[in-house]
C-alpha positions, 0 to 999 in steps of 0.5 A: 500500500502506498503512502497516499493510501495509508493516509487516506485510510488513516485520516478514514480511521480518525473520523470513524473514531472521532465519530463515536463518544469518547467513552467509545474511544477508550474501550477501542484503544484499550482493545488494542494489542501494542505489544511486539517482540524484542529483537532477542533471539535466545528468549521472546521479550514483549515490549510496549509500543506506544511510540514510534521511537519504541517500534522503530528504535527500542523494539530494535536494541539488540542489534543496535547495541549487541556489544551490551549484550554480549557485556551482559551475557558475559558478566551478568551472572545468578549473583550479580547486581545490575544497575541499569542508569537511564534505562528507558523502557528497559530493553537492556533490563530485559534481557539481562533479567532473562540471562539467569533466574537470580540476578537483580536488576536495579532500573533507573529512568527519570522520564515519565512516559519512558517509566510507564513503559519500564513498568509496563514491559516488566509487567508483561514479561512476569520479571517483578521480581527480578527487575525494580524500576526506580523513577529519579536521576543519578548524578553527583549530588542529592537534590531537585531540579529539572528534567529537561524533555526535548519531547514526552514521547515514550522511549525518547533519548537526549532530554537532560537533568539539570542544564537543558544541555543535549549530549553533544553539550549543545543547548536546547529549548525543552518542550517542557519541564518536569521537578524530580530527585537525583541522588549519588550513587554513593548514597543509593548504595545505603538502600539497595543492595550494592552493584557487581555491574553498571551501565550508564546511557543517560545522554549527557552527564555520565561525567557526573554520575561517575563523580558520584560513585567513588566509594561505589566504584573503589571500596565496592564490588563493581567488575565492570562498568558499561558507559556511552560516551559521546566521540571526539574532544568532549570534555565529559567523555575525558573526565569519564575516562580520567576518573575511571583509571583513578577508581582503579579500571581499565578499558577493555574495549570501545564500540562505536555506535551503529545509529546516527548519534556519534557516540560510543560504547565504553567497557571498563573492567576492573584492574 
């Protein structure tokens, strides 16, 4: 079918829609199936797809990133602790949570409609036990402020906490803004059970998340550590990789990312 006719059938679809009472409207969008598979081959893996960018982006995440895959398929093991920082819908939790039957996967996702999903996909996939969503920031020090949305669509990257700043360090208008906590990982240590493996993809202020996990990374048990940094002279990327060595890591391998964004998947092990 041709593009022409899909909006004509689309803007057909609407009208029959608009035409019935929103009572009407509910009970139909409810009946509808917004689940598809995650492009997992070992396990199925349901998720949401209430956007786009879910279907087209996060439906996708293996083979967008099948280095973090194989990270977690090397390490993550029946006693490791994972903490998931910026997690989204939750792919990556996913597929860990399906490596092994007792594992504990920590999931940190500030954004409120990438957090609906989160939960919805732990939900669907029966993982409540072995998956905790946990909605705030992780930076270097506890507080409120912004978090800053280029868009509230489901499943979005690039919206910031703190300075309305992208990933490239570039300023940006938000669509708009929202008050929530952040806290260290230094202290989230104290509430939850310590990690053994970290993955950071927040678009913008790993620098910063990993200021706030000194005694996490030098006095804990943390093995390995996945973080996505942006390529070239960006001076949050150097001061990831300066604090790494100091915390006692090394890295062990560098992934470019496959998609338009020029950033790169960093493994770190521990010395």
């Amino acid at each position: 079918m041709t593009n022409k006719n899909n909006n004509e059938s689309l803007q057909l679809l609407c009208e029959q829609l608009n035409s019935m009472s929103l009572s009407e409207r509910i009970d139909i969008v409810s009946c509808i199936d917004k689940r598809t598979n995650l492009d997992y081959d070992e396990e199925e893996i349901s998720i949401i797809c209430s956007s786009e960018t879910e279907l087209y982006t996060r439906a996708r995440s293996c083979s967008k990133e099948p280095e973090t895959v194989g990270w977690l398929k090397k390490y993550f093991k029946n006693d490791s602790v994972l903490y998931d920082v910026g997690a989204n819908v939750g792919a990556y939790s996913l597929v860990a949570a399906k490596m092994n039957n007792s594992g504990s996967i920590y999931s940190f996702e500030p954004g409120y409609a990438s957090f609906s999903s989160l939960i919805a996909n732990i939900n669907i996939n029966k993982l409540t036990d072995r998956i905790m969503p946990i909605s705030m920031a992780v930076s270097n020090n506890n507080s409120l402020d912004y978090f800053n949305y280029v868009t509230n669509e489901s499943g979005c990257a690039s919206n910031s906490f703190g300075e309305s700043i992208d990933y490239l360090g570039n300023y940006f208008v938000p669509q708009h803004k929202q008050m929530i906590p952040s806290m260290m990982l230094d202290h989230i240590i104290d509430f939850i059970d310590s990690p053994t493996m970290i993955k950071i993809d927040v678009d913008g202020i790993e620098d910063k998340i990993v200021e706030g996990a000194t005694k996490t990374l030098t006095e804990g048990r943390v093995e390995t550590v996945l973080v996505e940094l942006v390529d070239g002279e960006d001076d949050r990327a150097k001061s990831v990789l300066q604090n790494m060595e100091i915390y006692g890591y090394e890295i062990q391998s560098v992934h470019p990312y496959k998609g338009v964004s020029s950033t790169s998947n960093y493994i770190f092990i521990k010395k």
